[in-house]
C-alpha positions in Angstrom: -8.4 35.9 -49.6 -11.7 35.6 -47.6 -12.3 32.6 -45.3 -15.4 30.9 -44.2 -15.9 29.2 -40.7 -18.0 26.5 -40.2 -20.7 26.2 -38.2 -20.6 24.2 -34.6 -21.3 20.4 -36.0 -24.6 19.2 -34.9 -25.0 16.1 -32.6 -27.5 14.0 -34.3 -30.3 13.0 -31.5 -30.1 9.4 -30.3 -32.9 6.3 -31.2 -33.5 6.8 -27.4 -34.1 10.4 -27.6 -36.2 10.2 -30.7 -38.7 7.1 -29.0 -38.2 9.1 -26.0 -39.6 12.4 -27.6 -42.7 10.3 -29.4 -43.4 8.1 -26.6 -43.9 11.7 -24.8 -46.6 13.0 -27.4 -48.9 10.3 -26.7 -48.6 10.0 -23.2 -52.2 10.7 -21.6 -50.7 12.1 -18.3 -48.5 14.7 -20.2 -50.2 18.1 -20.7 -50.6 19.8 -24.6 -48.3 22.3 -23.2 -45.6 20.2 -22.7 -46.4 18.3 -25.5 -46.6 21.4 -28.4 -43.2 22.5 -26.9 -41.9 19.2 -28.5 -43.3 19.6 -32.0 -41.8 22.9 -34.4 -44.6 25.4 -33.8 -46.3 23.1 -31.3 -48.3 26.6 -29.7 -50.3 26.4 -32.9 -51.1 22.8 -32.9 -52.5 23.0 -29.2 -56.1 22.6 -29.9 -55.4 19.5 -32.0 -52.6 18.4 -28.7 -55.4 18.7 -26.5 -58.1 17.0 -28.7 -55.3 13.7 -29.1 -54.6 13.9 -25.2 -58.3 13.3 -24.4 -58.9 10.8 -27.0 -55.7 8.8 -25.9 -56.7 8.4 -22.4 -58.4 5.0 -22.8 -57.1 4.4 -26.0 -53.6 1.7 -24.5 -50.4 1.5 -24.9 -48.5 2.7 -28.3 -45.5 2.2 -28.9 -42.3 3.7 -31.4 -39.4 1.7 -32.7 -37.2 4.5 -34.3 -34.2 3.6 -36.8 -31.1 5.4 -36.6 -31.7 9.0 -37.2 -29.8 10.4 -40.3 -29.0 14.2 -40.3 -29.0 16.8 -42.8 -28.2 20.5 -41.7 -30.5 20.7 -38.7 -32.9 18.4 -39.7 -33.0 14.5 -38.8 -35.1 11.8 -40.4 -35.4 8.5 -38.9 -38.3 5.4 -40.5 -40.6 4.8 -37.5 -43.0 1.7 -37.3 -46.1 3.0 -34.7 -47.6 0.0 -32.4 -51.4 0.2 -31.0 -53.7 -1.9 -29.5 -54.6 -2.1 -33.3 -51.6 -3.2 -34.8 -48.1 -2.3 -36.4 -47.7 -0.1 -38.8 -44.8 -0.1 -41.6 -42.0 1.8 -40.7 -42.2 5.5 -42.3 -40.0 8.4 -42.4 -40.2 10.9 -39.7 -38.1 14.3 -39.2 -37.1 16.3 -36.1 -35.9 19.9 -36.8 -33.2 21.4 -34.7 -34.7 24.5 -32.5 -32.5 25.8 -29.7 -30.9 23.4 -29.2 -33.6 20.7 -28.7 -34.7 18.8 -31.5 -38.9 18.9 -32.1 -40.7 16.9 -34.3 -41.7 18.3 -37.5 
């Protein structure tokens, strides 16, 4: 009779990581290349990394509250409500993909 073997179980990533991991993508003092390795094919969003870097650098502070992330597979989703000089907004879904071992925003 064949058997199966499961998979190594995959540590969901923490609020802190998640805010952590946001809170890194609109920092104006953090580079596009540090920034696309953090998003799932982040080398092909450099151009628009670079363009939100520039237009962040004056923009103020935004911040992320993150729910608990839920996880599916390699894939987490956790609502996030986004805070700007020009407001809240409602909390929406966001999802981080497992890649390497380092979990990127989707």
């Amino acid at each position: 009779m064949p058997t199966t073997t499961a998979g190594p179980a995959v540590t969901a990533p923490t609020v802190a990581e998640l805010q952590t991991s946001l809170q890194q993508l609109v920092a104006p003092d953090v580079d596009a290349a540090t920034k696309a390795a953090a998003v799932e094919n982040g080398q092909a969003r450099l151009t628009n990394l670079e363009t939100m870097t520039a237009a962040l650098a004056n923009y103020g502070a935004i911040t992320f509250e993150v729910s608990e992330p839920t996880v599916a597979g390699e894939t987490s989703t956790a609502d996030v409500a986004i805070a700007t000089p020009r407001g809240t907004a409602a909390p929406a879904p966001q999802t981080w993909v497992l890649i390497d071992g380092t979990w990127k925003l989707s």
